[in-house]
Structure formats: structure tokens, C-alpha cells
DSSP file (Angstrom, degrees, kcal/mol; ACC not computed):
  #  RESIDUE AA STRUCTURE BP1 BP2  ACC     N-H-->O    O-->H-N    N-H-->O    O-->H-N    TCO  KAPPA ALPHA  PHI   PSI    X-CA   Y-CA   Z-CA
    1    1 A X              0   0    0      0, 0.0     2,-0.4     0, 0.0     0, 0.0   0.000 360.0 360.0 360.0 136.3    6.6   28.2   35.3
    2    2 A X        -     0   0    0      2,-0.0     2,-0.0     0, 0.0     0, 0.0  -0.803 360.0  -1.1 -94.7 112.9    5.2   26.1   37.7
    3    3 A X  S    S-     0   0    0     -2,-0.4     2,-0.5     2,-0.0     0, 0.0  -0.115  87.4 -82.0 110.9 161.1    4.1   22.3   37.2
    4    4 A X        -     0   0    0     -2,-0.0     2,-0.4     2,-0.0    -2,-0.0  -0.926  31.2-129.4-125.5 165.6    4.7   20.4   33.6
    5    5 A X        +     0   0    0     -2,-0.5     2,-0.4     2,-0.0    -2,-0.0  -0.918  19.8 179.9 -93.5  99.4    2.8   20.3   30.5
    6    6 A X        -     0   0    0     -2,-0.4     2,-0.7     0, 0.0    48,-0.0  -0.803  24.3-133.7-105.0 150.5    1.9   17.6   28.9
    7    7 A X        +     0   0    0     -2,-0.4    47,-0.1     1,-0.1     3,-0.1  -0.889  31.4 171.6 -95.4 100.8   -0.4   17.7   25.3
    8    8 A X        +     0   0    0     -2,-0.7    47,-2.6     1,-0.2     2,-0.3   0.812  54.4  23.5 -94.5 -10.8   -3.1   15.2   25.6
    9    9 A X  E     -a   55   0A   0     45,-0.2     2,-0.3    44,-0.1    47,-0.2  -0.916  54.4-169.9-141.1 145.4   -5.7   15.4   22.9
   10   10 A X  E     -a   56   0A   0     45,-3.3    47,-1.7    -2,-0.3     2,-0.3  -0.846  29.3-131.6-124.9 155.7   -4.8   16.9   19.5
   11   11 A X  E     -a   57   0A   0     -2,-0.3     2,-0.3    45,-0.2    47,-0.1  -0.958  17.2-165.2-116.1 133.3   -8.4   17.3   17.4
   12   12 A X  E     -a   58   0A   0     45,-1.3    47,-1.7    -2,-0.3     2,-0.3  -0.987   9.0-144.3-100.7  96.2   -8.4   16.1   14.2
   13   13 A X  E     +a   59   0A   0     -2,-0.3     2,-0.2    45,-0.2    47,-0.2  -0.640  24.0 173.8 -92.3 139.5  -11.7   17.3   11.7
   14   14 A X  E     -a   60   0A   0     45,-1.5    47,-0.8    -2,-0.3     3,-0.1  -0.604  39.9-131.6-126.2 166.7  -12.7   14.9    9.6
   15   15 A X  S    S+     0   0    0     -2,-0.2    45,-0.1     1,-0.2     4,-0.1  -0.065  92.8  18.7-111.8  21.8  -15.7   15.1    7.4
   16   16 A X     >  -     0   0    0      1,-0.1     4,-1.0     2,-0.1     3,-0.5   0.024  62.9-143.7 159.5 109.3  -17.1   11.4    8.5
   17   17 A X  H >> S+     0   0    0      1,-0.3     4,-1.7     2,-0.2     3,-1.0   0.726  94.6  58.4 -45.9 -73.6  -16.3    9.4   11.3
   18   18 A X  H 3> S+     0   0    0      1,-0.3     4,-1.2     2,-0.2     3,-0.4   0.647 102.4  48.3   4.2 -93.7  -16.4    6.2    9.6
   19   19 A X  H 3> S+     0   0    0     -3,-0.5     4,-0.5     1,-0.3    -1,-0.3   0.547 111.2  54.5 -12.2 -60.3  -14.1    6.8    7.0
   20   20 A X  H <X S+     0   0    0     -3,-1.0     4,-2.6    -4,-1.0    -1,-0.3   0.761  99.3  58.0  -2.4 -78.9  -11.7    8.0    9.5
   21   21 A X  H  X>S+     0   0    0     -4,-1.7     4,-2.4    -3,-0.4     5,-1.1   0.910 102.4  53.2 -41.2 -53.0  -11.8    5.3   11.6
   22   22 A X  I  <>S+     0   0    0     -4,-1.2     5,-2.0     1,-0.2    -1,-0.2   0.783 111.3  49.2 -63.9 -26.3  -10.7    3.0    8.9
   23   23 A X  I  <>S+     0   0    0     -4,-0.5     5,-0.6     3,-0.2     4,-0.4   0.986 121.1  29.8 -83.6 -59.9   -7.6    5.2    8.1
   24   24 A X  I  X5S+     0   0    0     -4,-2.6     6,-1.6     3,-0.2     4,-0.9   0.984 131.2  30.3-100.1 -46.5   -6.3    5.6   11.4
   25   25 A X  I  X5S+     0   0    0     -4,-2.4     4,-1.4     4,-0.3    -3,-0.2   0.946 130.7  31.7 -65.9 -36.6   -7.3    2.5   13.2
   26   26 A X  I  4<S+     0   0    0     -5,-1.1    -3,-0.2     1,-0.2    -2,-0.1   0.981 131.2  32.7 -48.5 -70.1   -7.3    0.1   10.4
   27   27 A X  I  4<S+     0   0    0     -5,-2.0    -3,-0.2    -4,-0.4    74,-0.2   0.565 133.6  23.7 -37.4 -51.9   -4.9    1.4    8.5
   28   28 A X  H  <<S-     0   0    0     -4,-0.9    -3,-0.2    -5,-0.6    -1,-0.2   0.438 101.8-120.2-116.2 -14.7   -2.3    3.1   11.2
   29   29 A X     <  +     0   0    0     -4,-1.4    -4,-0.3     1,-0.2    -5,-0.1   0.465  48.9 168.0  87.9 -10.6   -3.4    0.9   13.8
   30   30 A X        -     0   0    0     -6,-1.6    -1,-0.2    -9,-0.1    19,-0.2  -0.266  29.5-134.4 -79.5 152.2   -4.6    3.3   16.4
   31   31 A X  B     -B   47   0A   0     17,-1.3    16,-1.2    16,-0.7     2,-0.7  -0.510  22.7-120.2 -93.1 158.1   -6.6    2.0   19.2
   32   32 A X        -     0   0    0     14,-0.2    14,-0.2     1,-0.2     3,-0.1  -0.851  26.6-177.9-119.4 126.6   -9.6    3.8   20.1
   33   33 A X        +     0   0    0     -2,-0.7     2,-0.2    12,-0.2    -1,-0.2   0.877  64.5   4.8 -54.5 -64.5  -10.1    5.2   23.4
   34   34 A X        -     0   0    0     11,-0.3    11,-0.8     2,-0.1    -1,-0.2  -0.823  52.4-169.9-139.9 157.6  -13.3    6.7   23.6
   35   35 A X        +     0   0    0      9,-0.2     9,-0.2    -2,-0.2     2,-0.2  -0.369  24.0 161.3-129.0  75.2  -16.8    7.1   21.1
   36   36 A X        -     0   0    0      7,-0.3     7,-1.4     2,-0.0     2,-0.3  -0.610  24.7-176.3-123.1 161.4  -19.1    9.2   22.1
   37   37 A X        +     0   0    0      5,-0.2     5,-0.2    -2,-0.2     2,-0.1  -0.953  18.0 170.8-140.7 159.5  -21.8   10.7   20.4
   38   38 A X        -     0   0    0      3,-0.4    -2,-0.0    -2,-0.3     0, 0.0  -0.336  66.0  -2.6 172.9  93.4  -23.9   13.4   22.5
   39   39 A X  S    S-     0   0    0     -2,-0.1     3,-0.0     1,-0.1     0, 0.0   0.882 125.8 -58.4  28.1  82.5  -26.3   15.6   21.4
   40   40 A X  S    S+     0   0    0      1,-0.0     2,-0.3    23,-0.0    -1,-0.1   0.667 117.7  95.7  17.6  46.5  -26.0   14.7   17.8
   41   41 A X        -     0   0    0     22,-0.1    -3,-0.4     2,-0.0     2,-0.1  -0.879  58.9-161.9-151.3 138.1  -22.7   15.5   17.5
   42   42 A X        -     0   0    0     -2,-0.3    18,-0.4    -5,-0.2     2,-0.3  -0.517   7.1-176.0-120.6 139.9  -20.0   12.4   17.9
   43   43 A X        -     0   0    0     -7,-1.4    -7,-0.3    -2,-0.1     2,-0.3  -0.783  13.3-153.6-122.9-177.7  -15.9   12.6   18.7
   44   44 A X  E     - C   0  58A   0     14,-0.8    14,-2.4    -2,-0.3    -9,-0.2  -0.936   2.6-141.4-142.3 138.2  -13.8    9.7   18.7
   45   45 A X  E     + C   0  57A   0    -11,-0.8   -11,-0.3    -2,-0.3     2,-0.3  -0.625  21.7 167.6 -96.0 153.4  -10.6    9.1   20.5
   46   46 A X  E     - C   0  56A   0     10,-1.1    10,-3.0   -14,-0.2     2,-0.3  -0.960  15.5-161.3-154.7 148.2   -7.6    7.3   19.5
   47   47 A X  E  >  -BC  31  55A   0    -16,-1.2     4,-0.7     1,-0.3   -16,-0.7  -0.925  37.1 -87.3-136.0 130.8   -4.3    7.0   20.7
   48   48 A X  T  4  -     0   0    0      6,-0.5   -17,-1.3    -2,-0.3     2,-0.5   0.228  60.3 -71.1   5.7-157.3   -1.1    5.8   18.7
   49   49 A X  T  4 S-     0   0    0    -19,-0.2   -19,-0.1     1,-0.1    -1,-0.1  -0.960 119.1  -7.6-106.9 123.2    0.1    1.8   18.4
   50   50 A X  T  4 S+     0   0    0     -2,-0.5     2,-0.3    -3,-0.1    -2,-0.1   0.618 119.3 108.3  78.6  16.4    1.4    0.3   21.6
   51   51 A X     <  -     0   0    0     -4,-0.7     3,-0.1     1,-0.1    -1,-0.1  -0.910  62.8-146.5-114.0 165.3    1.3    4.4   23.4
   52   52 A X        +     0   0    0      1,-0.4     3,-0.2    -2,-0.3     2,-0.1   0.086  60.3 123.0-122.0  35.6   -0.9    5.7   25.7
   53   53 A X        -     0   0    0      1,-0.4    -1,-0.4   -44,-0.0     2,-0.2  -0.525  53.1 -18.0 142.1 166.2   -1.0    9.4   24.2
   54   54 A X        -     0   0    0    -46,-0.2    -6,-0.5    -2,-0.1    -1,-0.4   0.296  64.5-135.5 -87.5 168.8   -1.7   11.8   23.0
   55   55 A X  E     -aC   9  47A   0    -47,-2.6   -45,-3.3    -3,-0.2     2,-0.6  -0.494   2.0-133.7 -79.1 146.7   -4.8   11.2   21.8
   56   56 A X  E     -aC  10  46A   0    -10,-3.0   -10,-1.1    -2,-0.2     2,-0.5  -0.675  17.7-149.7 -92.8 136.7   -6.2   12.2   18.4
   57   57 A X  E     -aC  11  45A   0    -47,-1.7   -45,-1.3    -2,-0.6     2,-0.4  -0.757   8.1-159.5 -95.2  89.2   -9.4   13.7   18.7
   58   58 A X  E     +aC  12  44A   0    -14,-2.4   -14,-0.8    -2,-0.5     2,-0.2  -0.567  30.9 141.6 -95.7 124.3  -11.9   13.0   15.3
   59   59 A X  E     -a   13   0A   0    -47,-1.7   -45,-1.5    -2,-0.4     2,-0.1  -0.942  46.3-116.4-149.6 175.0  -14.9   15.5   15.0
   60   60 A X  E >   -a   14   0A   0    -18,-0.4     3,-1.8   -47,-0.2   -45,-0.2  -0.369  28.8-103.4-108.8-168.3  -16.3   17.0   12.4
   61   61 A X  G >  S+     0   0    0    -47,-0.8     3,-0.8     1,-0.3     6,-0.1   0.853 119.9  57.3 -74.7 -26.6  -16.4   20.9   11.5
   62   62 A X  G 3  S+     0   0    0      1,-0.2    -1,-0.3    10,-0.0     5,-0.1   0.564  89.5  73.8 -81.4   3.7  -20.1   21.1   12.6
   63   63 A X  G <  S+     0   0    0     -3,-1.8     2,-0.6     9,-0.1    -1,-0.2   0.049  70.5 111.5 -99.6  29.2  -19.3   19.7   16.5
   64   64 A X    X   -     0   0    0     -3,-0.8     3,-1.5     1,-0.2     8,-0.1  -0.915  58.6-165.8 -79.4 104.7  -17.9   23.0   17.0
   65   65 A X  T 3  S+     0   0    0     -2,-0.6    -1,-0.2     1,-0.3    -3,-0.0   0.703  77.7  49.8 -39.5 -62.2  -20.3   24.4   19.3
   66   66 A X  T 3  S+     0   0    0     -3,-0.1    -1,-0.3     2,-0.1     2,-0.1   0.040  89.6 119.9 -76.8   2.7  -19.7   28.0   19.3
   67   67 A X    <   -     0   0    0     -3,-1.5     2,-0.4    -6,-0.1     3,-0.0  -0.198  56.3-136.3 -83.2 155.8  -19.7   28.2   15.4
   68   68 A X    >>  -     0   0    0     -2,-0.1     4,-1.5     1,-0.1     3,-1.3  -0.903  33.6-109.2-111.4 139.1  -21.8   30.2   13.1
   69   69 A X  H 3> S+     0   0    0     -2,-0.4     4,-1.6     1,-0.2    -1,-0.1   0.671 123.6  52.2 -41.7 -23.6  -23.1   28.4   10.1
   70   70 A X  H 3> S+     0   0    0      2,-0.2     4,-2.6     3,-0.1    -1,-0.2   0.876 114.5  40.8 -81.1 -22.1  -20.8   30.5    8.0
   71   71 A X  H X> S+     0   0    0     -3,-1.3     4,-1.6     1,-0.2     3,-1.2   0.988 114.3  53.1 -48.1 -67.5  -17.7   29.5   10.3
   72   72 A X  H 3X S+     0   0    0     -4,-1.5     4,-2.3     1,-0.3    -1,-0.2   0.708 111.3  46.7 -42.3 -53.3  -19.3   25.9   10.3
   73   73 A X  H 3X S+     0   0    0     -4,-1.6     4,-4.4     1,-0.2     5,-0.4   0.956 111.2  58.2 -67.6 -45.9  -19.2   26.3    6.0
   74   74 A X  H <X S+     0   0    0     -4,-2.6     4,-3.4    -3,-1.2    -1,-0.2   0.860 103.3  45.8 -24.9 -66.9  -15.4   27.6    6.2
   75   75 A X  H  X S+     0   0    0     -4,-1.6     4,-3.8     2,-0.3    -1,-0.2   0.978 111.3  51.2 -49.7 -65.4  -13.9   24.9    7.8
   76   76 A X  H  X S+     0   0    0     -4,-2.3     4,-3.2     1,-0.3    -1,-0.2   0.812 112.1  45.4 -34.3 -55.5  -15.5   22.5    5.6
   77   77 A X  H  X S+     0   0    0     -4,-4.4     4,-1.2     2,-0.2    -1,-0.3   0.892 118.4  47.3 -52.9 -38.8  -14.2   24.6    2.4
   78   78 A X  H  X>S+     0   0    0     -4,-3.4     5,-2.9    -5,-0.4     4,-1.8   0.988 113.3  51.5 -49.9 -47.4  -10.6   24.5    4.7
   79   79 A X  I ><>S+     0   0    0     -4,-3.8     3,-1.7     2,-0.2     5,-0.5   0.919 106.6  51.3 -32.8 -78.9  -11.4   20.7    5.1
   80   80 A X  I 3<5S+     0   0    0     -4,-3.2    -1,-0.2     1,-0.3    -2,-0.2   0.836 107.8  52.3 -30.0 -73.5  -11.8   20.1    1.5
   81   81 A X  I 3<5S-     0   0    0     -4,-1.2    -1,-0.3     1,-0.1    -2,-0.2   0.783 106.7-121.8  -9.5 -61.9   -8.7   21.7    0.6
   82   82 A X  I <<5S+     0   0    0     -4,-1.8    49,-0.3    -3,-1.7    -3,-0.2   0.604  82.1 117.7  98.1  27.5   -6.5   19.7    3.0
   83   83 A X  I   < +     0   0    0     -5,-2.9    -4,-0.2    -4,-0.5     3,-0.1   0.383  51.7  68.0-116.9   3.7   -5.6   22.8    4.5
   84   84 A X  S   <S+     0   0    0     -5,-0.5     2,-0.3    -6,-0.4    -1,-0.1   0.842  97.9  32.7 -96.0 -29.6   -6.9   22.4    8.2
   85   85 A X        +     0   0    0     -6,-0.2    46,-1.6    -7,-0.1     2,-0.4  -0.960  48.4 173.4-135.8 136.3   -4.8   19.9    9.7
   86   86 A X  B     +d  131   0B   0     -2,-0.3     2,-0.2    44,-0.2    46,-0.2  -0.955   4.6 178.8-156.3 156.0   -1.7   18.7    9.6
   87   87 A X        -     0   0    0     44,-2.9     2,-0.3    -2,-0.4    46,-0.3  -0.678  11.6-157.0-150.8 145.7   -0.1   16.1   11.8
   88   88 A X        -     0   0    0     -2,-0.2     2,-0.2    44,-0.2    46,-0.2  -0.836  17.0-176.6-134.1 149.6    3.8   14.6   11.6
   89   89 A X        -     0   0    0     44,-0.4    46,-1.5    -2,-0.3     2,-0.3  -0.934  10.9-148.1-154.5 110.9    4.3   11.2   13.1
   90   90 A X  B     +f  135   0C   0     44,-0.2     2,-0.2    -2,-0.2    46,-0.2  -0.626  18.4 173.7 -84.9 164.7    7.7    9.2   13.6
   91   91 A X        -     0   0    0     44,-7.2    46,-0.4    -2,-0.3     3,-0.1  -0.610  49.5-108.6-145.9-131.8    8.4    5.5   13.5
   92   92 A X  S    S+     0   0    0     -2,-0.2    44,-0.1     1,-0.2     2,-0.1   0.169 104.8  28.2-149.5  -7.6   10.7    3.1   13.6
   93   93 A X     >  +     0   0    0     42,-0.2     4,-1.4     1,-0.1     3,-0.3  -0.357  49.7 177.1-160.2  93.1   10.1    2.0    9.4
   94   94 A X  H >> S+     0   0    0      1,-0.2     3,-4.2     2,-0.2     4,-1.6   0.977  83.7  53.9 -54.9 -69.1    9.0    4.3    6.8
   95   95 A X  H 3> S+     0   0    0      1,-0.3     4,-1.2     2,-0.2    -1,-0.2   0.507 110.2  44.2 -73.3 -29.2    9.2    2.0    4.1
   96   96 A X  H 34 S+     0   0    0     -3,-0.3    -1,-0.3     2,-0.2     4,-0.3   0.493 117.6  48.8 -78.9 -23.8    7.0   -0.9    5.7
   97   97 A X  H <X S+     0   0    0     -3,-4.2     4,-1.8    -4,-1.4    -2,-0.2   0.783 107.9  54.0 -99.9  -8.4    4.6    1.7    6.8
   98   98 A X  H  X S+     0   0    0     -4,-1.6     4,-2.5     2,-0.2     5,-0.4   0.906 111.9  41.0 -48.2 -61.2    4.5    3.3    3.4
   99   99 A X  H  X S+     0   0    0     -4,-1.2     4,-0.8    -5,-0.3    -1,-0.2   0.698 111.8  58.5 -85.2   4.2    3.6    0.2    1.5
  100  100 A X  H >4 S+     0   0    0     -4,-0.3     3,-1.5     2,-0.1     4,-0.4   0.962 116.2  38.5 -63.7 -90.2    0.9   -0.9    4.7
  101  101 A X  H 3<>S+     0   0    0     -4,-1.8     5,-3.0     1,-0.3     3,-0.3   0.606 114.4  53.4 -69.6 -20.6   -1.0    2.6    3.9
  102  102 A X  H ><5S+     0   0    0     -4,-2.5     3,-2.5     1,-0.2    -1,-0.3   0.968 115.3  44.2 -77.4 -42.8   -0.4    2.1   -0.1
  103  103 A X  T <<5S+     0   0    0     -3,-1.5    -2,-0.2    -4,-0.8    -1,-0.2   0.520 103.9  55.1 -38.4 -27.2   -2.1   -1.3    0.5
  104  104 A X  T 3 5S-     0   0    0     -4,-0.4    -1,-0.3    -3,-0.3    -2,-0.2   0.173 126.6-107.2-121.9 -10.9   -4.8   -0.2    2.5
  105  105 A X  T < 5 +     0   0    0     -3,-2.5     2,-0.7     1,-0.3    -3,-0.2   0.911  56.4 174.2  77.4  27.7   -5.5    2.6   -0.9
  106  106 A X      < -     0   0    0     -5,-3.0     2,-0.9    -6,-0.2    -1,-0.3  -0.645  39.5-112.4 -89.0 151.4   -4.2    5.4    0.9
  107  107 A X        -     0   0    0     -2,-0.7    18,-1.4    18,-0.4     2,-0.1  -0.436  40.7-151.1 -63.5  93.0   -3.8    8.7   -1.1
  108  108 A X  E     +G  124   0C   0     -2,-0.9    16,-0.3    16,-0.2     3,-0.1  -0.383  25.9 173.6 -52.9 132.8    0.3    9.5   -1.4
  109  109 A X  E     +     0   0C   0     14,-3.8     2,-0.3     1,-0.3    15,-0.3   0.798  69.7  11.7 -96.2 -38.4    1.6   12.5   -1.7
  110  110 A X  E     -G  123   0C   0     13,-2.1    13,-2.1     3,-0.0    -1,-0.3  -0.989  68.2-127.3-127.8 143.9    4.8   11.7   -1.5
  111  111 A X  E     -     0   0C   0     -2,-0.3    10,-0.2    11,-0.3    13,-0.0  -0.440  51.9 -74.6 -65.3 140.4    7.1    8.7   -1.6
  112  112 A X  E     +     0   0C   0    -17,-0.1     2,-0.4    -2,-0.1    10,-0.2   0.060  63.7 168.2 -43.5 153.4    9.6    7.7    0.8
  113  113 A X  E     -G  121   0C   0      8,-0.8     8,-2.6    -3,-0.1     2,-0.3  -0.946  41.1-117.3 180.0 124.8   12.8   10.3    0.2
  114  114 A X        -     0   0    0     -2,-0.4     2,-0.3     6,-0.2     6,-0.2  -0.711  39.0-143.7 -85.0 147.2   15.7   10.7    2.4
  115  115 A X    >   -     0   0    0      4,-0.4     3,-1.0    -2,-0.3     4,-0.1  -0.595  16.8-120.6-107.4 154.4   15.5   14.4    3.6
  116  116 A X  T 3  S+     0   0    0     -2,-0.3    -1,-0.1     1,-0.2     4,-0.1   0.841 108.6  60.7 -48.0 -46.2   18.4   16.8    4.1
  117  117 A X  T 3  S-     0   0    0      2,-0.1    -1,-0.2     1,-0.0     3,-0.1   0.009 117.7 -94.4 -65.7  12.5   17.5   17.2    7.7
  118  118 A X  S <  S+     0   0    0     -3,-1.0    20,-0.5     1,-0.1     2,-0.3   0.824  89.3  94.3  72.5  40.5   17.8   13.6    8.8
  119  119 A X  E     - H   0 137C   0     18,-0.3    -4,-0.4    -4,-0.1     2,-0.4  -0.855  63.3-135.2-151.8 130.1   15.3   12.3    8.7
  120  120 A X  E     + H   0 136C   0     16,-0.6    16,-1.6    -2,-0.3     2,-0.3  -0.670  38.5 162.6 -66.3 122.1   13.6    9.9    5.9
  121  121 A X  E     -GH 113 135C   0     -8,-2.6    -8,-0.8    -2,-0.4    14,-0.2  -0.952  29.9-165.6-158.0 177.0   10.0   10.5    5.1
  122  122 A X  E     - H   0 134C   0     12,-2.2    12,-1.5    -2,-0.3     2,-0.4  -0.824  22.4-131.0-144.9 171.6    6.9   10.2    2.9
  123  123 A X  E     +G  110   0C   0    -13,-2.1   -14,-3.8    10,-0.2   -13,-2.1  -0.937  22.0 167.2-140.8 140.3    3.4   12.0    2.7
  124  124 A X  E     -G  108   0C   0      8,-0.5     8,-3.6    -2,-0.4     2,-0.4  -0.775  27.4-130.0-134.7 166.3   -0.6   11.0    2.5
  125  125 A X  B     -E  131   0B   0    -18,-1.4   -18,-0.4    -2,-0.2     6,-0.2  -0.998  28.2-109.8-133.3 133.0   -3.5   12.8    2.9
  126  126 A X        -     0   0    0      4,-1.7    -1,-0.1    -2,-0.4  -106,-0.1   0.311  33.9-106.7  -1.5 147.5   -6.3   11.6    5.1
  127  127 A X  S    S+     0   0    0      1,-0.2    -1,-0.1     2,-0.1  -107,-0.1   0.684 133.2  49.6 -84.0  -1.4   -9.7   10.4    3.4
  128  128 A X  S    S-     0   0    0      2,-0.1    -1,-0.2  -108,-0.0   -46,-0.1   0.721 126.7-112.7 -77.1 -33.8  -10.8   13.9    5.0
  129  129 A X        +     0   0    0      1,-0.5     3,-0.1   -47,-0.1    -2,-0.1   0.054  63.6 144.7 112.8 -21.9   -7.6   15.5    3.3
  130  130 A X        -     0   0    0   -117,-0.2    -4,-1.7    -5,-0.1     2,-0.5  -0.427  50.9-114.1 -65.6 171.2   -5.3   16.5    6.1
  131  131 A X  B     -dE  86 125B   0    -46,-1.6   -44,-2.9   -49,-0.3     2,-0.3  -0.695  35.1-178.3-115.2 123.8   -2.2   16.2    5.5
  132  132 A X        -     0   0    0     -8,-3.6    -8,-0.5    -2,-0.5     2,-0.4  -0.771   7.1-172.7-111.2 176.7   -0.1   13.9    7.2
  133  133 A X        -     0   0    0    -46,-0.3   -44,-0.4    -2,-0.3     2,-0.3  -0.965   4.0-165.5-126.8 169.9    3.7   13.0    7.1
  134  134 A X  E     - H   0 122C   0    -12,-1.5   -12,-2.2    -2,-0.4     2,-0.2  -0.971  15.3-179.1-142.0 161.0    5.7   10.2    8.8
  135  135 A X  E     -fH  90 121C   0    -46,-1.5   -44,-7.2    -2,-0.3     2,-0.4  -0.890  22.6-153.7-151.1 177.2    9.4   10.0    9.1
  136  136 A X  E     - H   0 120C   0    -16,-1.6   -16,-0.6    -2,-0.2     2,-0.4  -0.933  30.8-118.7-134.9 145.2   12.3    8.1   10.3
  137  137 A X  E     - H   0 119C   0     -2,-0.4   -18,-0.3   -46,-0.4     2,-0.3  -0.953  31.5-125.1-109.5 159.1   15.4    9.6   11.2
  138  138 A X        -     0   0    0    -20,-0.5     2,-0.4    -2,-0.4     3,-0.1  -0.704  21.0-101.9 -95.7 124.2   18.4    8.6    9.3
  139  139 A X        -     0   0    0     -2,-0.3     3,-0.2     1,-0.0    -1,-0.1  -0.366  37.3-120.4 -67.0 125.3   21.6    7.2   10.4
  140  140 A X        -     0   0    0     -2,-0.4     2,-0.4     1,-0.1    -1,-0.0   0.269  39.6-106.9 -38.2 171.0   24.4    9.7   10.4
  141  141 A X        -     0   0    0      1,-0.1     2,-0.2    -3,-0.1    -1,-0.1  -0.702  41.8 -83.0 -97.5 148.6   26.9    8.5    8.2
  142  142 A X        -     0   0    0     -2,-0.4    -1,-0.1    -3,-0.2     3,-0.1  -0.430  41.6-106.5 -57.7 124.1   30.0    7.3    9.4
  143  143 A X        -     0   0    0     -2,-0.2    -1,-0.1     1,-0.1    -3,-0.0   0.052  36.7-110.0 -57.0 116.9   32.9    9.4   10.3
  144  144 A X        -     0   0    0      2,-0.1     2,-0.3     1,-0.0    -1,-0.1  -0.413  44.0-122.5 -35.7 160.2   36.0    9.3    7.7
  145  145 A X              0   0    0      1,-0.1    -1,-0.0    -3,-0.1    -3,-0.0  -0.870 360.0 360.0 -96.3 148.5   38.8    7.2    9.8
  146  146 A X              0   0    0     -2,-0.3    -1,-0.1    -3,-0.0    -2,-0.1   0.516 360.0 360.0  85.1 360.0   41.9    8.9   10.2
């Protein structure tokens, strides 16, 4: 393979831009790139705290172009659910960004928990309903001496 591959946009569907916003920039801090709205149908770009990608992409299920009003209804019913997107994020403190997003009245799903797999992590769901997680990884444990 020729050349490398970077992932720049992931799209994220939200049911109302707004709302959104206030969960991942307020909330999480992400800065927003782009807002554009263009022939009445709006994304917004955002990309992590202090990274310069990738970006999350917010639209909703109807700025799918190519969709047929029953696709267009699907998604929504997917939406609802929490069952269309779902997005893992590390950082550098679960527990400080846990009780930011508890503050801020975000929905938990789960509580911080050290994992088997190394890594510490907790879960919320979006005011749209995907599902996110964030983790930390955990420091191995120290080697017996001797």
C-alpha cells in the first residue's frame, strides 16, 4: 500500500445540534472547527481539547442526502436507542473527567471501574444517546522483587 492513512472526520448523528454542542464543547471541551448549515441541513465540526484531529462530525439522520424517508425514520429509531454510534476516548484522568460530565448532568452509564484489560474506564450516553466511553490505562503493577 502506497501513501498513509490518516482518519479525519468521524460523523457523529445527533438528533439536535444545540444540545450537542453543549455536551461536547461545553462539557468535553471540544473546540469547534467548522458550522455550516447549507441547504437546510447543518454539520458541525469539532475536534478534541488541545488536538488538531480527528474531527467529530455532528449531523443529524435527515442530512443524509441519499436517504429515503424510511431510511431517514430508521436511523432516528437506531438514534433513539443509543445504538448508532459509539465512540471511545482516552485521557489522562478518568476520575476528574467523570465528575466534570456528572456536574455538567451528563447521563452515566457506568462509573469509573478498573478493567481487566488495563485500562480504567466509565460510560455516558450522549443527550442524542450514543454511547460513549473514556478510559485511562492503568499502571501495571509492580514486579515482586527477587
Amino acid at each position: 500500500m502506497r501513501g498513509m492513512l490518516t482518519l479525519s472526520d468521524c460523523t457523529v448523528t445527533v438528533h439536535d445540534h444545540d444540545e450537542a454542542l453543549a455536551f461536547y464543547r461545553d462539557a468535553l471541551g471540544f473546540a469547534v472547527t467548522q458550522d455550516v448549515s447549507y441547504e437546510g441541513m447543518r454539520w458541525v465540526s469539532l475536534t478534541p481539547p488541545g488536538r488538531p484531529g480527528p474531527r467529530l462530525v455532528l449531523e443529524r439522520a435527515a442530512s443524509t442526502p441519499d436517504a429515503s424517508p424510511a431510511d431517514r425514520e430508521a436511523l432516528a429509531d437506531l438514534l433513539a436507542k443509543g445504538l448508532l454510534s459509539r465512540l471511545i476516548f482516552t485521557c489522562d484522568d478518568v476520575d476528574a473527567l467523570f465528575d466534570r460530565l456528572v456536574a455538567a448532568g451528563a447521563e452515566i452509564t457506568s462509573e469509573p471501574a478498573d478493567q481487566d484489560y488495563g485500562v480504567r474506564d466509565f460510560g455516558v450516553r450522549d443527550p442524542s444517546g450514543n454511547q460513549l466511553r473514556f478510559n485511562q490505562p492503568v499502571a501495571a503493577a509492580a514486579a515482586p522483587v527477587g
